[in-house]
Steps between C-alpha positions, in 0.01 A plus 500: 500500500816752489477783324759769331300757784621329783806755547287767588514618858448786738697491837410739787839483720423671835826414628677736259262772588605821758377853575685644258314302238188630598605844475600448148201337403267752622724758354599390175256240434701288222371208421562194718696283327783784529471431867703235686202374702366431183617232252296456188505317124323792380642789364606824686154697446263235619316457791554884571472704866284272709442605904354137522845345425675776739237407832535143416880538519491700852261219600730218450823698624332558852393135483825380412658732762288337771547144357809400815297676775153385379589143470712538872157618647282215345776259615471658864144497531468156308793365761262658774161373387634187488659476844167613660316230274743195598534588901078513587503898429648774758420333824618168358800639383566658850465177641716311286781735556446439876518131409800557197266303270487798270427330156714669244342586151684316213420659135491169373308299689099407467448726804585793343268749353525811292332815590253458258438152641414688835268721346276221375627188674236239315686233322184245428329476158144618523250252499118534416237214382318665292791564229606083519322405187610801300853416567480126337582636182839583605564243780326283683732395762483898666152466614359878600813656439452795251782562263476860552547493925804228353688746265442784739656312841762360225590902414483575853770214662741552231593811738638262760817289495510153318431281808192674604395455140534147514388492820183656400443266179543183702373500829167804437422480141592062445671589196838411369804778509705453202739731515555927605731729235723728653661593153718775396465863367854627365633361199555653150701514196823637437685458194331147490526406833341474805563678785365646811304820427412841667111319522491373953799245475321273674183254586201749487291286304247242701255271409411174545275167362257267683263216367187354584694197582848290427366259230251523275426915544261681346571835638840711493504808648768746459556829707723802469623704842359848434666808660584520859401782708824611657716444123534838362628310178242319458261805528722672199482250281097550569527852336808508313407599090756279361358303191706254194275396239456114430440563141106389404361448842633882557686648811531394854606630807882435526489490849341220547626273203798576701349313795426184258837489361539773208897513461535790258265839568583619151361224205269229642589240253840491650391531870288185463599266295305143486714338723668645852821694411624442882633266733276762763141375599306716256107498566348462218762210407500345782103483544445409118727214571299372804173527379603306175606212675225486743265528168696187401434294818140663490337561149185560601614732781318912412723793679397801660701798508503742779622800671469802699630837434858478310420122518191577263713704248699188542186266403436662225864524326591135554205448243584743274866352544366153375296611224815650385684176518214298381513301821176297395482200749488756775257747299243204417501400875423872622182528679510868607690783645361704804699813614434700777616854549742515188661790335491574140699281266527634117383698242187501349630244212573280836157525609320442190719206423460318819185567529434322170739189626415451797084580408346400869759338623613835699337710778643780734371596819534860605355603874342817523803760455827282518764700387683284344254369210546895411847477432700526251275829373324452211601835345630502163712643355761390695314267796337235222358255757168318453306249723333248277228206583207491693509683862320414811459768677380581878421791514355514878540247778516182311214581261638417093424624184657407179666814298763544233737760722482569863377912579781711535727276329813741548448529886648911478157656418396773743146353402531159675714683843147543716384176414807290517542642855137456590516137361817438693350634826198231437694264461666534806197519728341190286850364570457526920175322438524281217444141743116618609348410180685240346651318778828477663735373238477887405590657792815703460744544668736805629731491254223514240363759645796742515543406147188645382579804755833578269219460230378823594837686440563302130115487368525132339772298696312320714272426256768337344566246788386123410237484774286686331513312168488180709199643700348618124491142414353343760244733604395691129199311321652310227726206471787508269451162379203673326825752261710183381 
């Protein structure tokens, strides 16, 4: 599927961007590719001034900036939330130091939870009668289980490390763990060969696979980690404008091929070739692999795809990926792809021609105003992003509609400020009550709670937390057996 277009790029470096830049771009107000924060296969002349480029830039640089402090602070509070969790809370912990039988957190045991995991601790699949005989179709074997609650608690323990995972597959959902991808973001090609590149130099790229069962399966799911809270880097990715075009399925967001294993930022022929140019774990390599051979063990096996926030951009590339490669035996055996929370991930072109590929296999979930489903911008010239596909939308407390692009779909409006802060201030007192109604398996917690309290300073992060999309479907009045 290569084309002679696939050397066409546009690079947003924020990195090589200072002060002094921005007073000669307001200033003089050349075009960017003159700039060094710019790089570009267009010629000088095209895209011209843009203040969208410039506040997308300062974005990222603060984000960057804070990346070491940011990710110290998670670390702390993580280290903290977990100590309190392992020792019986404060008074537990008090009396284990009395006693020196302070239990130590370990990163990677079982045990050990993210923040995120504390906000919504729920790691059982949702069950419900009334959905059993809808899900026959795809499986039998998973009773009441709804495919939807499945790819959503999926999305949401890719967050934690790989022994919870499999901790989580085996011993609450009964399925089989096959294998989590910690796989690597920093290769490229110089002069033919490759070597490590300016991308993170290291293993930022998560997911993992689980089946119905060992033998004989006849569901694969696969789920991408999304971005974490206190990782600055993963948040400018989330807005970064970078784009390389793939020839006829259009552009994409650099960024994120990055994440799957793109190895040259400047033609996309080169950067992924059919087969993996590294000895580096390279995710969309390394996953293609494993879900071939399990389709060879298990022919009649379908797969869902998955993922929440950068893990949904994720879910959606790896597609695209194999559609490029003409990966059939994995593209005959899809069954659908649910995202939750994702950003933007090409052009128009992009949109239009994964829409037609993937037809219904595809749906995105967007609750109320997550920010991140609103980023990249979709504002051309320069900012060419487009969401494509079918959206379910809640657009109050759990309630759903179906649209074609969530309201206020670049977040900045002055338009949406009143009600994003209303909505966010609902939110928090339905939050503080949520168990009354539907029962106590939606109680929440305190760390939920302050997380939709920081939702009233940034209008649309905690609407972005997984609880909510977890809550949206188990309690909203559909089943998503009812989209595949």
């Amino acid at each position: 599927m290569e084309s002679p277009n696939t050397n066409q790029y546009f690079i947003s470096r924020p990195e090589n961007f200072g002060s002094f830049d921005l007073c000669k771009f307001f200033f003089s107000r050349r075009c960017l590719s003159t700039y060094q924060f710019v790089e570009t296969s267009s010629k000088p002349g095209a895209p011209q001034f843009s203040l969208i480029v410039i506040l997308t830039l300062i974005l990222e640089k603060i984000l960057l900036l804070i990346y070491k402090p940011l990710k110290l602070l998670g670390n702390v509070i993580e280290f903290i939330l977990n100590l309190f969790a392992l020792n019986g809370g404060v008074f537990g912990l008090l009396w284990r130091v009395l006693t020196a039988s302070v239990v130590i957190p370990n990163k990677n045991s079982a045990s050990y939870r993210s923040v995120l995991a504390f906000v919504d601790s729920r790691i059982d699949l949702f069950h419900t009668a009334s959905s059993s005989n809808k899900v026959d179709k795809i499986n039998k074997t998973f009773n009441a289980v709804q495919p939807f609650d499945l790819t959503m608690m999926a999305s949401k323990i890719a967050y934690e490390n790989p022994a919870f995972v499999q901790n989580a597959v085996e011993k609450h959902w009964k399925m089989h763990f096959v294998k989590f991808f910690s796989c690597w973001n920093g290769i490229q090609v110089i002069n033919k060969t490759y070597v490590l590149a300016e991308f993170y130099k290291a293993n930022t790229t998560q997911a993992f696979i689980c089946s119905d069962k060992a033998k004989d399966a006849q569901l694969i799911v696969l789920a991408f980690r999304g971005t974490e809270p206190f990782n600055s880097q993963d948040w400018a990715t989330d807005v970064n404008l970078s784009w390389i075009s793939t020839g006829k399925m259009g552009k994409v967001h650099t960024g994120f091929m990055k994440a799957l294993g793109l190895t040259d930022e400047r033609d996309f022929a080169k950067g992924f070739p059919a087969e993996s140019p590294s000895k580096k774990a390279l995710a969309y390599y390394s996953i293609r692999e494993t879900l071939n051979a399990l389709l060879k063990k298990n022919p009649n096996a379908k797969v869902l795809i998955t993922g929440h926030s950068l893990g949904g951009a994720l879910a959606t590339l790896f597609p695209a990926l194999l559609l490029y490669h003409n990966q059939t035996t994995i593209l005959n055996s899809l069954l659908h792809v649910f995202t939750f929370g994702q950003p933007r991930v090409g052009d128009e072109e992009f949109a239009d021609f994964m829409a037609s590929a993937l037809m219904l296999k595809y749906r995105r979930i967007v609750y109320r105003y997550d920010i991140v489903p609103r980023v990249p911008l979709d504002l051309p010239p320069v900012s060419l992003f487009k969401h494509f596909g079918d959206c379910i939308y809640y657009s109050s407390w759990y309630v759903r509609k179906a649209v074609d692009e969530e309201p206020n779909k670049d977040y900045f409006s002055l338009k949406y400020i009143p009600s994003m802060h209303f909505h966010a201030l609902v939110d928090l007192i339905r939050g503080v009550f949520a168990w009354l109604k539907p029962g106590v398996e939606f109680k929440e917690g305190l760390i939920s709670i302050l997380f939709r309290v920081v939702g009233l300073l940034i209008p649309g992060l905690a609407s972005h937390s997984p609880r909510d999309y977890v809550n949206g479907g188990r309690l909203s009045k559909f089943h998503a057996v009812d989209l595949i």
